[in-house]
SEVOGU-649378 format. One record per atom (N, C-alpha, C): atom name; x, y, z; residue number from 0. Coordinates in Angstrom, 3 decimals. Atoms other than C-alpha are relative to their C-alpha. Layout:
BEGIN
atom;east;north;up;seq
CA;X;Y;Z;NUM
...
//
This chain:
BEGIN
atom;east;north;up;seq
N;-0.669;1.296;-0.030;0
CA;-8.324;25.832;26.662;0
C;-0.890;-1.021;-0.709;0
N;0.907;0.497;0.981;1
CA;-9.441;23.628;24.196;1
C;0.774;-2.096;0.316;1
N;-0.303;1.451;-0.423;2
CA;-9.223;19.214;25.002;2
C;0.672;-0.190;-1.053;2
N;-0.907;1.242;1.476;3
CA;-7.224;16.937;22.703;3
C;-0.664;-1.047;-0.272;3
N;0.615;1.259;0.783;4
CA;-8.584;14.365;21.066;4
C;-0.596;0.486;-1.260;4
N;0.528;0.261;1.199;5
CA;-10.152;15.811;17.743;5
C;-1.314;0.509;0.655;5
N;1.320;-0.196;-0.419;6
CA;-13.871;16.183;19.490;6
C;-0.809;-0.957;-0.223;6
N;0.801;0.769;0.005;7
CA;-16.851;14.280;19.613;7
C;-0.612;-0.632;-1.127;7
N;0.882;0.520;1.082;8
CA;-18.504;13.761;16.191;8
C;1.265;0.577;-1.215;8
N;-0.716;-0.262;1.364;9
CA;-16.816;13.695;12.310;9
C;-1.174;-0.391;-0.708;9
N;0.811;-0.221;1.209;10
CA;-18.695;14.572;9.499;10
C;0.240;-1.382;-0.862;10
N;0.046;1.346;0.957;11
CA;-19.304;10.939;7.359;11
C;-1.145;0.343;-0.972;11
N;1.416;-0.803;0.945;12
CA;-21.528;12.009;4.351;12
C;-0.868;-1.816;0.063;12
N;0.733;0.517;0.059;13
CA;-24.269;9.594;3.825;13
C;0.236;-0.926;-1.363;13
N;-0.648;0.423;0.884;14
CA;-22.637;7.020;1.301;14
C;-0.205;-1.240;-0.185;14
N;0.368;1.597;0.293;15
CA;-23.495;3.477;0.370;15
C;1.321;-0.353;-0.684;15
N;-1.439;0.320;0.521;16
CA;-19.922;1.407;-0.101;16
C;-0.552;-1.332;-0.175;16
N;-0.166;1.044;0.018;17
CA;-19.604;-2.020;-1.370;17
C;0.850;-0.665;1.337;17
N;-0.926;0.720;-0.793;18
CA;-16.720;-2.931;0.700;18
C;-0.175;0.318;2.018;18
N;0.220;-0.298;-1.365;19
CA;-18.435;-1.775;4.238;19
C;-0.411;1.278;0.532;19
N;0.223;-1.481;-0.394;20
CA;-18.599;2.070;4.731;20
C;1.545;0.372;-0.308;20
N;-1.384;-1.272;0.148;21
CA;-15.827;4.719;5.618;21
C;0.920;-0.907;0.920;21
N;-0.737;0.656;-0.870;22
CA;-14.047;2.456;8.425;22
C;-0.429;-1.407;0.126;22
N;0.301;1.227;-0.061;23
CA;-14.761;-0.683;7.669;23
C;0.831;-1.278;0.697;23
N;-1.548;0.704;-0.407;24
CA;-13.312;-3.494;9.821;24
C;-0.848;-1.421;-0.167;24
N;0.259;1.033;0.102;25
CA;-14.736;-6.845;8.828;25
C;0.351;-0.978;1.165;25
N;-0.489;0.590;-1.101;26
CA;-14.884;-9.570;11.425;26
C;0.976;-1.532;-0.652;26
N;-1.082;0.890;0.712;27
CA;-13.172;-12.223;9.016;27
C;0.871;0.628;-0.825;27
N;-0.865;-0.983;1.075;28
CA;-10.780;-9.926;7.429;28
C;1.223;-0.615;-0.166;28
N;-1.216;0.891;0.193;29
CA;-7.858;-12.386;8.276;29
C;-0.751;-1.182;-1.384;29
N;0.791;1.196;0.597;30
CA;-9.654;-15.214;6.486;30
C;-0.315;0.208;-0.974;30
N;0.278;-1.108;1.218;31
CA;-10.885;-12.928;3.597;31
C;1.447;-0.201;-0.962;31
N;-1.168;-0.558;1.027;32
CA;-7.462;-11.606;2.906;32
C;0.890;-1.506;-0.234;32
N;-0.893;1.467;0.250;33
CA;-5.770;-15.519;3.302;33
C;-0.648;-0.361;-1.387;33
N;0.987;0.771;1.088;34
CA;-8.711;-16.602;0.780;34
C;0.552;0.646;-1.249;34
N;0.098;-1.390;1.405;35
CA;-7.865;-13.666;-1.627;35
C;1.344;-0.351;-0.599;35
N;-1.679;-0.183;0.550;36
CA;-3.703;-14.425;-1.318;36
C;0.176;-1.585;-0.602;36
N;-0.296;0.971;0.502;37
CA;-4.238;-18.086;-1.869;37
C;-1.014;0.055;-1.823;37
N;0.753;-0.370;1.189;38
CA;-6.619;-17.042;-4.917;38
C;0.883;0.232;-1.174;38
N;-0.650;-0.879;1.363;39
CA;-4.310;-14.965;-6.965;39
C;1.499;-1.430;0.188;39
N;-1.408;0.598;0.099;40
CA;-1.250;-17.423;-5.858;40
C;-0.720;-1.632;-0.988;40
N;0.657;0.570;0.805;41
CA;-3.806;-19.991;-7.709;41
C;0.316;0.155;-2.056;41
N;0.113;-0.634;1.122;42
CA;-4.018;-18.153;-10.632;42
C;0.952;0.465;-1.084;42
N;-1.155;0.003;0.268;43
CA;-0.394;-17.195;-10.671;43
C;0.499;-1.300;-0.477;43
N;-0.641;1.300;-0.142;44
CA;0.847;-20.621;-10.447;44
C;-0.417;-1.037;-1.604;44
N;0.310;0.594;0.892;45
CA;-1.585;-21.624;-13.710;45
C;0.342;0.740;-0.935;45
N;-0.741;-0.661;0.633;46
CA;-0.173;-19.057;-15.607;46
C;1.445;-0.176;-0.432;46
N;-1.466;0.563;0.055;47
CA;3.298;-19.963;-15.026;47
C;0.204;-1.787;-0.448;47
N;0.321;1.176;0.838;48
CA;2.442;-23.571;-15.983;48
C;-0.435;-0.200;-1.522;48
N;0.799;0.758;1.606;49
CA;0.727;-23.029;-19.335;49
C;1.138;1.306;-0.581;49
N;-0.994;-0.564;1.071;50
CA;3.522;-20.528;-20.021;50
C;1.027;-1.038;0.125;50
N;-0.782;0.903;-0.049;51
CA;6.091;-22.930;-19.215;51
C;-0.541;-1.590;-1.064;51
N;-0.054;1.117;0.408;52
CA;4.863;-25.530;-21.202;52
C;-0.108;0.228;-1.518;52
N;0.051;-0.116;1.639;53
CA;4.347;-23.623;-24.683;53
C;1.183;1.294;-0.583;53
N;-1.347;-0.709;0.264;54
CA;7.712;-21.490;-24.313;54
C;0.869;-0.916;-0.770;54
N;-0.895;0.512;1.005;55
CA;9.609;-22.291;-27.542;55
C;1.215;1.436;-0.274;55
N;-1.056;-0.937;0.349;56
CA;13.118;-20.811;-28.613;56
C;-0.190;-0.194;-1.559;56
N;-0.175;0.503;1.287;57
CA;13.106;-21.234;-32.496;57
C;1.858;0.244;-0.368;57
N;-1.444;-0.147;0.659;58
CA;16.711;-19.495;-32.697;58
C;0.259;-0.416;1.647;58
N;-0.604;0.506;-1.220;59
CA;18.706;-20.926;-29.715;59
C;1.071;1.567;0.587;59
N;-0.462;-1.296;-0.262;60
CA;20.061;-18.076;-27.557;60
C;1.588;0.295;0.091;60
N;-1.799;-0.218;0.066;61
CA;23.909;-17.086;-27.223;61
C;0.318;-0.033;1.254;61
N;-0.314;-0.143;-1.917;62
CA;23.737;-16.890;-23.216;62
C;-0.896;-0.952;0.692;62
N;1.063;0.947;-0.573;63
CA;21.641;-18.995;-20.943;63
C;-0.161;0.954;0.862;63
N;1.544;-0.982;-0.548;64
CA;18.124;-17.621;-19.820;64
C;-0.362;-0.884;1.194;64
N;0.391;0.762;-1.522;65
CA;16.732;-18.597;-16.556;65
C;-0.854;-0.662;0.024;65
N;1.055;1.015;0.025;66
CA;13.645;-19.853;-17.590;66
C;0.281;-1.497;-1.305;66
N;-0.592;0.968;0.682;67
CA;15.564;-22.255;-19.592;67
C;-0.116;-1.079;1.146;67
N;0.190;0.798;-1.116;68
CA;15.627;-24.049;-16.303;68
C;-0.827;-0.933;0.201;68
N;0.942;0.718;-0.108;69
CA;11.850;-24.671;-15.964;69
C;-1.037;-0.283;-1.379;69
N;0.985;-0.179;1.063;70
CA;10.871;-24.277;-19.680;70
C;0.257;-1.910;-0.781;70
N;0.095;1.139;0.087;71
CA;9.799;-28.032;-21.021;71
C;0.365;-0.310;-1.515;71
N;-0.927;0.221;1.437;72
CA;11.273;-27.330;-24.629;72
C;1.338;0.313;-0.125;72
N;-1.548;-0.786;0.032;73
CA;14.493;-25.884;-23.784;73
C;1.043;-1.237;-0.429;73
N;-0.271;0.564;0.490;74
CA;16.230;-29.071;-24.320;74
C;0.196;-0.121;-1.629;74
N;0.349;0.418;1.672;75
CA;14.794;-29.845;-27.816;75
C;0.241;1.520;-0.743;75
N;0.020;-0.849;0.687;76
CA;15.304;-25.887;-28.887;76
C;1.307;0.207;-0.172;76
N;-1.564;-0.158;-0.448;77
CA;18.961;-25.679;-27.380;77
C;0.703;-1.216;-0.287;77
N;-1.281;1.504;0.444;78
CA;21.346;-28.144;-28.800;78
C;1.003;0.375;1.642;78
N;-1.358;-0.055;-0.788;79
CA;24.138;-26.819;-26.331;79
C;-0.814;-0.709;1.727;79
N;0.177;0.708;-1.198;80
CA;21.926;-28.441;-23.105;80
C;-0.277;-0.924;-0.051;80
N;-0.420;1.168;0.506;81
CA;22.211;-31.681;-24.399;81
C;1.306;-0.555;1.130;81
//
């Protein structure tokens, strides 16, 4: 008859990690990962600004595009949103 649980010890080789080890549980890991999501939503957000502001149509399109919406030449490229 053999217990349940797995047993007492697991083999962990001897490993140097950046991010902590093999089970790493950080004690700010909320706070970390908030820092990290407002980071990239940073980063996102200046991206979408400096594309939005040098999006040109030269030929005006036959359908209306969505970023026609927030793009700051669409006016001046598109006669028909006048």
């Amino acid at each position: 008859k053999f217990p349940m649980g797995g047993g007492g010890w697991f083999y962990v080789p001897k490993v140097w990690t950046p991010y902590g080890g093999w089970w790493a549980t950080p004690a700010a890991w909320k706070r970390n990962t908030a820092i990290a999501h407002v980071g990239v939503f940073c980063v996102c957000a200046a991206i979408f600004s400096i594309s939005s502001d040098r999006e040109r149509r030269p030929i005006a399109p036959y359908k209306h595009i969505p970023s026609q919406m927030w793009c700051t030449h669409a006016k001046e490229d598109d006669p028909s949103l006048k």
